[in-house]
C-alpha positions as CSV (number, residue, x, y, z in Angstrom):
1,X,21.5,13.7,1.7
2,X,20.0,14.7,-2.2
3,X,17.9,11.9,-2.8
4,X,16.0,11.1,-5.9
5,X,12.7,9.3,-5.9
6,X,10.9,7.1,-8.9
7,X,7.4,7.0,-8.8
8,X,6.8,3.9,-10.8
9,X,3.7,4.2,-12.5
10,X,1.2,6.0,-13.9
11,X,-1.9,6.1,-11.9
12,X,-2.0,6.9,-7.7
13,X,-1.8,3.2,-5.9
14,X,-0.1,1.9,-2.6
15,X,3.4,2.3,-4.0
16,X,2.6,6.1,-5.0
17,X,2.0,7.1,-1.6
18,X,4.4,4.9,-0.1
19,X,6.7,7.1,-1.9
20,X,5.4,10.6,-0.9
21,X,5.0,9.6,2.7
22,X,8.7,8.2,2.7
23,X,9.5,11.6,0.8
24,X,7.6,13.9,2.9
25,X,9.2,11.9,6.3
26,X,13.0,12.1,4.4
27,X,12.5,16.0,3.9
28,X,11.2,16.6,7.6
29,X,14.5,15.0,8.6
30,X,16.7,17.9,6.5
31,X,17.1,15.7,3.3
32,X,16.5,17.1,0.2
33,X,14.1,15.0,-1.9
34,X,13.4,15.6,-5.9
35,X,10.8,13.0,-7.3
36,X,10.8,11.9,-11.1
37,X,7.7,10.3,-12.6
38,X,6.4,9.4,-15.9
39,X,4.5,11.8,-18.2
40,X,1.2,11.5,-16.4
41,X,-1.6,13.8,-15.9
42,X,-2.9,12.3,-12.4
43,X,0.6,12.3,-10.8
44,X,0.9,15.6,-12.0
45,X,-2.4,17.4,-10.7
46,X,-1.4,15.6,-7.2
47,X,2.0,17.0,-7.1
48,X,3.1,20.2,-9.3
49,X,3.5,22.8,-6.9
50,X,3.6,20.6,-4.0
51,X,7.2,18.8,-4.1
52,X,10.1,19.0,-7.2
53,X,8.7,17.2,-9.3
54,X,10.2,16.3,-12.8
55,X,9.0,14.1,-15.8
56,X,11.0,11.7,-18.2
57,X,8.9,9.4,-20.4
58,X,10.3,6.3,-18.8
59,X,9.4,4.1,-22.3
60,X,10.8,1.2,-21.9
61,X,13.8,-0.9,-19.7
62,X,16.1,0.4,-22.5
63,X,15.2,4.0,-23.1
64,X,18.6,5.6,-24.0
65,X,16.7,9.1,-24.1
66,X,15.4,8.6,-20.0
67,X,18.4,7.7,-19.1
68,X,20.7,10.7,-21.3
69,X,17.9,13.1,-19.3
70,X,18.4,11.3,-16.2
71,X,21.9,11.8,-16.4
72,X,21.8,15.2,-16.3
73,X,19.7,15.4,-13.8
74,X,22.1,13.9,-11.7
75,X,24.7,15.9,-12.4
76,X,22.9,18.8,-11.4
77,X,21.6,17.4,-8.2
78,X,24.9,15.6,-7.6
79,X,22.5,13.1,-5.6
80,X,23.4,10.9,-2.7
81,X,20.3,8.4,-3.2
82,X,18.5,7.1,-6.4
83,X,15.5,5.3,-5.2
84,X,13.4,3.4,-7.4
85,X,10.5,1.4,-7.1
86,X,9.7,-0.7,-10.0
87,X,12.6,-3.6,-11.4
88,X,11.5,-1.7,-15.6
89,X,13.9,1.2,-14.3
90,X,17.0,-0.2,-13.5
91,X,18.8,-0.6,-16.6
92,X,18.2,3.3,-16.9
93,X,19.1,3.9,-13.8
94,X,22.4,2.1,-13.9
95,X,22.9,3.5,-17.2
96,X,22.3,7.3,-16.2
97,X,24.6,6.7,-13.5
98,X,27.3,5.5,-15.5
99,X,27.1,8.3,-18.3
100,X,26.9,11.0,-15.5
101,X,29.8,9.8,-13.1
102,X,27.9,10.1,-10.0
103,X,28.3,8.2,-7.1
104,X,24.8,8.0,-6.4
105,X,23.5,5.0,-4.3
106,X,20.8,2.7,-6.1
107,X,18.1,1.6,-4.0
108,X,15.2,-0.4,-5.2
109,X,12.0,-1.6,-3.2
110,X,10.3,-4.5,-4.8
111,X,6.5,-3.9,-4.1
112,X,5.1,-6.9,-5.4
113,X,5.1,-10.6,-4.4
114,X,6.1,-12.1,-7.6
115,X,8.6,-14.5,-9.1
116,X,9.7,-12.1,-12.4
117,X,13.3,-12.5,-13.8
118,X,15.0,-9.8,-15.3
119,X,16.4,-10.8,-18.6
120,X,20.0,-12.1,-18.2
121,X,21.7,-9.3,-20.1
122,X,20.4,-6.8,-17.1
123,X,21.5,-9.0,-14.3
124,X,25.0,-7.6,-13.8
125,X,23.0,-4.6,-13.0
126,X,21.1,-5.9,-10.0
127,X,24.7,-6.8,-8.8
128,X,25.4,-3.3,-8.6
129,X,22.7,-1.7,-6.9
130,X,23.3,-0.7,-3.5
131,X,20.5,-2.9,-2.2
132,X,17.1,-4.5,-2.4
133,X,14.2,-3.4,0.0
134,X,11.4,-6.2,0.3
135,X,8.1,-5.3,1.6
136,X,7.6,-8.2,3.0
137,X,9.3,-11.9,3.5
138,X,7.0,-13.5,0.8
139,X,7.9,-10.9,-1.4
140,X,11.8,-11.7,-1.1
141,X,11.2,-14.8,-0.9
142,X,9.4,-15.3,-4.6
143,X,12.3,-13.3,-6.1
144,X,15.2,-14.8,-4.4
145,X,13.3,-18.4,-5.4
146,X,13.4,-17.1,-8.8
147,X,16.8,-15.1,-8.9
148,X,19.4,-17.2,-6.9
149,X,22.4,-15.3,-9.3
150,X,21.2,-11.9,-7.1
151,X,23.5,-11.5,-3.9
152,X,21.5,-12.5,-0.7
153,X,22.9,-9.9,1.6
154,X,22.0,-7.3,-0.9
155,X,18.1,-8.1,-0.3
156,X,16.3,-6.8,2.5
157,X,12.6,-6.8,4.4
158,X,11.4,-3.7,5.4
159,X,7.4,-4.0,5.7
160,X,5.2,-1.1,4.6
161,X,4.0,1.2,7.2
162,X,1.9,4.7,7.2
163,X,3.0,7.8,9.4
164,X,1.2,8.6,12.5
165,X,-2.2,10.0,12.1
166,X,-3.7,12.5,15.0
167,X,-7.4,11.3,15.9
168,X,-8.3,15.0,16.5
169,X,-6.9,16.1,13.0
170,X,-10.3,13.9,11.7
171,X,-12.3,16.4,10.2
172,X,-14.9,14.2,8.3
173,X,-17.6,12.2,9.7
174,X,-19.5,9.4,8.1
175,X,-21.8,8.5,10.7
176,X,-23.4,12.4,10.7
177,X,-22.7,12.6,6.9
178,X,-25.3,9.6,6.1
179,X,-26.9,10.0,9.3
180,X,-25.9,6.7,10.5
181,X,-27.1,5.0,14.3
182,X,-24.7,5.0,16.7
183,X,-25.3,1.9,18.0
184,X,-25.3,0.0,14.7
185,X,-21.9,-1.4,14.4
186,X,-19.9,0.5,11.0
187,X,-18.3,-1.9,9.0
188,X,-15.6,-0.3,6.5
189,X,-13.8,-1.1,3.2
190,X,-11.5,1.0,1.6
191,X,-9.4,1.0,-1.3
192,X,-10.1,0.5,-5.1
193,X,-13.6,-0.7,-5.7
194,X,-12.7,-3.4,-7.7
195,X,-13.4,-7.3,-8.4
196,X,-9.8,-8.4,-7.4
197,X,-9.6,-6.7,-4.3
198,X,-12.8,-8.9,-3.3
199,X,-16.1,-6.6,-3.1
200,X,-18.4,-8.6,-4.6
201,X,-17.2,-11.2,-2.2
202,X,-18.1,-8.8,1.1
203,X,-21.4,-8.2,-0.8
204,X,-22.1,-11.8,-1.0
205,X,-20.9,-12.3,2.9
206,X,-22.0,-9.8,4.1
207,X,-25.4,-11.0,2.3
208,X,-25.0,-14.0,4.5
209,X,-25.4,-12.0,7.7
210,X,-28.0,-9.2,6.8
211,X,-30.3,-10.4,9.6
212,X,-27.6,-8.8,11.7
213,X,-27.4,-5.2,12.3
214,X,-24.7,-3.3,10.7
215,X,-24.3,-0.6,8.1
216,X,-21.5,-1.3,5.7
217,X,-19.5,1.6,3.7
218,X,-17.1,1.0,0.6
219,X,-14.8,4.1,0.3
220,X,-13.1,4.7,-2.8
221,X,-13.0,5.1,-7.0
222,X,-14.1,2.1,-8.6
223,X,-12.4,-0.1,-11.7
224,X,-14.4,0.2,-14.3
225,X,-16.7,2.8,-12.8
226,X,-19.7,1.0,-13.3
227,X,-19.1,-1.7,-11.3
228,X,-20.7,-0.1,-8.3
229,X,-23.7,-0.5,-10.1
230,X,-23.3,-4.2,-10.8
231,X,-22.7,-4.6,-6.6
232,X,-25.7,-2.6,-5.6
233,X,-27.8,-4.7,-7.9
234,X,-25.9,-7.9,-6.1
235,X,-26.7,-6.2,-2.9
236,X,-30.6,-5.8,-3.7
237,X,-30.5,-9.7,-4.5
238,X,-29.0,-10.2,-0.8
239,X,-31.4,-8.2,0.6
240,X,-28.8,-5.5,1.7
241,X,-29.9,-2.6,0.0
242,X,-30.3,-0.5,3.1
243,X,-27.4,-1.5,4.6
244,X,-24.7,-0.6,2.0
245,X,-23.0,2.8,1.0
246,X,-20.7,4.1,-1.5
247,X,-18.9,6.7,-0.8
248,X,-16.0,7.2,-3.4
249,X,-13.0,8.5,-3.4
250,X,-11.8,10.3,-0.4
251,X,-7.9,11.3,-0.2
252,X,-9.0,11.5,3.9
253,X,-9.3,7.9,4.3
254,X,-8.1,7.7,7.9
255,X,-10.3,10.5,9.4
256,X,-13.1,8.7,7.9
257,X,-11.9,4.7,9.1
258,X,-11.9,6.5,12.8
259,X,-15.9,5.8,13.6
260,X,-15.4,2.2,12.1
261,X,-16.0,-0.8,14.0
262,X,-14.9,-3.3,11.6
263,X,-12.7,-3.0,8.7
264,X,-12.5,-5.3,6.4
265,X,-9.7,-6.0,3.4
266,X,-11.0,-9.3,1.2
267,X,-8.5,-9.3,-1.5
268,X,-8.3,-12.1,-3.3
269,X,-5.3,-11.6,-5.1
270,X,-1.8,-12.6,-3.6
271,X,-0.7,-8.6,-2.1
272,X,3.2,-8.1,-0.9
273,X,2.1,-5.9,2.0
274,X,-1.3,-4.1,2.0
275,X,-1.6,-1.1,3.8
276,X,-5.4,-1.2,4.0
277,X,-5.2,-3.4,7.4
278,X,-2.7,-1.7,8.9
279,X,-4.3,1.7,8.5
280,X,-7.2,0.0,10.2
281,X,-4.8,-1.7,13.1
282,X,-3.1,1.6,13.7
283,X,-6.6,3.2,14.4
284,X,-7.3,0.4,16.7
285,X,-9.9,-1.2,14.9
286,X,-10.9,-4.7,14.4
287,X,-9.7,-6.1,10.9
288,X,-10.5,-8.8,9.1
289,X,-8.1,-9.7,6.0
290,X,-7.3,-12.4,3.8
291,X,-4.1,-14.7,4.6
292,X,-3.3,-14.7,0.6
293,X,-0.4,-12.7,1.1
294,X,2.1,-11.0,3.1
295,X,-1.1,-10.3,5.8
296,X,-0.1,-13.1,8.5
297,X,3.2,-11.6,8.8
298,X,1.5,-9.1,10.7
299,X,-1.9,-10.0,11.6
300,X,-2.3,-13.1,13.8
301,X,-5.7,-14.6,13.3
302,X,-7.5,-14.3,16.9
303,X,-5.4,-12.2,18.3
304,X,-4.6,-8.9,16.3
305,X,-7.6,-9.8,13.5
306,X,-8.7,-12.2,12.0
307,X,-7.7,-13.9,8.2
308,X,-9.7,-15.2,6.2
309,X,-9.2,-17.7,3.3
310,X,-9.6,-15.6,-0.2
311,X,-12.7,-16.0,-2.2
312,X,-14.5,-17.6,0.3
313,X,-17.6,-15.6,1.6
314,X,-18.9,-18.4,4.0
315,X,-15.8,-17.6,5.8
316,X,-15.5,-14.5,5.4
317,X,-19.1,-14.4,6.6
318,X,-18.5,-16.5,9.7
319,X,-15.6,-13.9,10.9
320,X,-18.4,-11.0,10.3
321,X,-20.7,-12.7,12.1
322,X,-18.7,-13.5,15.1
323,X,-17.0,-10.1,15.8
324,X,-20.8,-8.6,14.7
325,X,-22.0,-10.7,18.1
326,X,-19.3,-9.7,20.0
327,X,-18.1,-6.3,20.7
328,X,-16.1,-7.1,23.3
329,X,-14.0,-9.5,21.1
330,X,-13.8,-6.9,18.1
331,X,-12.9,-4.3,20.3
332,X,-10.4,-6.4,22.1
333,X,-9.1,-7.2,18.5
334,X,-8.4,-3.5,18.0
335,X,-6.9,-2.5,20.8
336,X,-4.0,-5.4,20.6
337,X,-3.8,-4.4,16.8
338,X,-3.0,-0.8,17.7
339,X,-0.6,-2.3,20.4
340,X,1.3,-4.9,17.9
341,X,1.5,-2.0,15.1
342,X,3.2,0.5,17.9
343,X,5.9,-1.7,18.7
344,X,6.6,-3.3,15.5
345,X,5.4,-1.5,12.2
346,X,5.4,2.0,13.1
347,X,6.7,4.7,11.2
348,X,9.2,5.6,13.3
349,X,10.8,2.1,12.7
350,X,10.4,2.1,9.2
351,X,12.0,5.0,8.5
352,X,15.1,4.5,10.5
353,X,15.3,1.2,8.8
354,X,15.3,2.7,5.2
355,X,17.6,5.7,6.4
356,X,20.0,2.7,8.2
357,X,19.9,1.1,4.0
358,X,20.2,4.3,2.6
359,X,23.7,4.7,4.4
360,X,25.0,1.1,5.1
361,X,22.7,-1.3,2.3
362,X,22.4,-3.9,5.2
């Protein structure tokens, strides 16, 4: 198949490399994948040279000029698949397809749990789309809640998932790199260092259990970049300034998350299907997450992590403390994580699912 993919935004998030990985997994299988993003400099330096890769500004729901360009690009592709990820691009979507004549299947993966209503001129649009991929049951279920005019066998779950990773292809080490114990348990965050995705809660848990030995390390680029700053000064107050690290970005998250013991994913804002814990439950570690979103659908407190209530760093704390105590029980946690993300939310699955939509739309 020629399929076309949408990078949504801007900037490099979850849904960004939820798109290359399904790209990069597509083109393995002999299809032939173009991507189209927005005029962006940071998509750009990731990509150019990498994949085909084309830009269209992308202004608006109702850019005539995106979806005149688009047009021809599907012409000259004469493309099986349009998938998009973002609700903004299907009226030019629809529209390109109309003013090019292609037959081109319109797939679009909602990857947020939100209600949102598109307005009701663009609705008959919807209609038409070959189908609607969910991340997750919350998220379909906010939208379908909120748009009972969309067809429900047009709307489907598919959760996230992240291709297999080879433990021996680790190449980076954080324990030799800061010359970190072996013995003294690693706990891990990763992802945007950021006041939504709950560090300043960790810091103030984690703050709560500093008579315990652990080193904790927060890996990845931080929103604003000074706010770093403002948790290491938290961290002094709690008496944690030997025990925390920053590390930054990395673009080799999971070599590094393979010497963890505990990683940990506090957001506390409502996320469709975070990919944080199930890097950490495919490496067989012990998670901790909040239950704010679409995490219980795949984590079951006490048995493959543990959930937490968002915003709450006496709990969060508590869970820290317990699998701190226990290494047994952590490790225990891991190891059915690993199990419960082989059978059910590999990648395997996922992309036989998407591939089974791509062809059928049910």
């Amino acid at each position: 198949m020629k399929i076309i993919q949408i990078f949504p935004g801007k900037i490099w998030g979850g849904a960004e490399q939820y798109i290359l990985d399904l790209g990069r997994a597509l083109h393995e299988q002999g299809h032939e994948v173009t991507y189209l993003a927005r005029n962006s400099s940071v998509i750009e330096e990731r990509l150019r040279g990498k994949v085909l890769l084309r830009t269209l500004p992308f202004v608006c729901a109702w850019d005539i000029c995106s979806a005149l360009r688009l047009s021809y690009i599907l012409k000259e592709k004469n493309a099986d698949i349009i998938h998009i990820h973002d609700t903004r691009f299907v009226p030019i979507v629809t529209t390109a397809k109309w003013l090019s004549g292609s037959n081109a299947r319109v797939i679009l993966t909602r990857h947020i749990a939100r209600a949102g209503s598109p307005l009701p001129f663009f609705r008959f649009m919807f209609r038409r789309l070959h189908c609607m991929i969910f991340v997750s049951r919350l998220a379909k279920r906010l939208w379908a809640e909120a748009n009972p005019w969309m067809p429900d066998d047009k709307m489907n779950v598919v959760h996230n998932s992240i291709p297999a990773f080879n433990e021996k292809a680790a190449r980076i080490s954080l324990k030799s790199q800061y010359h970190l114990a072996e013995n003294i348990p690693l706990i891990v965050f990763t992802g945007r260092i950021r006041r939504s995705k709950g560090c300043g809660v960790l810091i103030e848990a984690l703050g709560k259990v500093a008579h315990l030995p652990f080193t904790a390390v927060f890996i990845g680029s931080s929103k604003p970049t000074s706010y770093p700053i403002h948790l290491l000064k938290l961290a002094k107050e709690r008496g944690l300034q030997d025990k925390i690290l920053f590390h930054g970005f990395s673009d080799e998250v999971r070599s590094l998350i393979q010497e963890a013991d505990i990683g940990v994913a506090p957001s506390i804002v409502r996320e469709a299907c975070p990919l944080v814990p199930m890097e950490f439950m495919q490496a067989g570690k012990c998670v901790i997450a909040t239950n704010n979103g679409a995490q219980p659908e795949y984590v079951t407190s006490g048995e493959t992590g543990l959930l937490v209530s968002p915003n709450n760093p006496e709990e969060l704390a508590e869970a820290l403390r317990t699998v701190l105590k226990q290494p047994s029980y952590r490790a225990e946690l891991g190891k059915k994580a690993k199990l419960y993300f082989d059978k059910h939310l590999s990648y395997e699955k996922f992309i036989n699912r998407i591939n089974k939509l791509y062809d059928t739309g049910i």
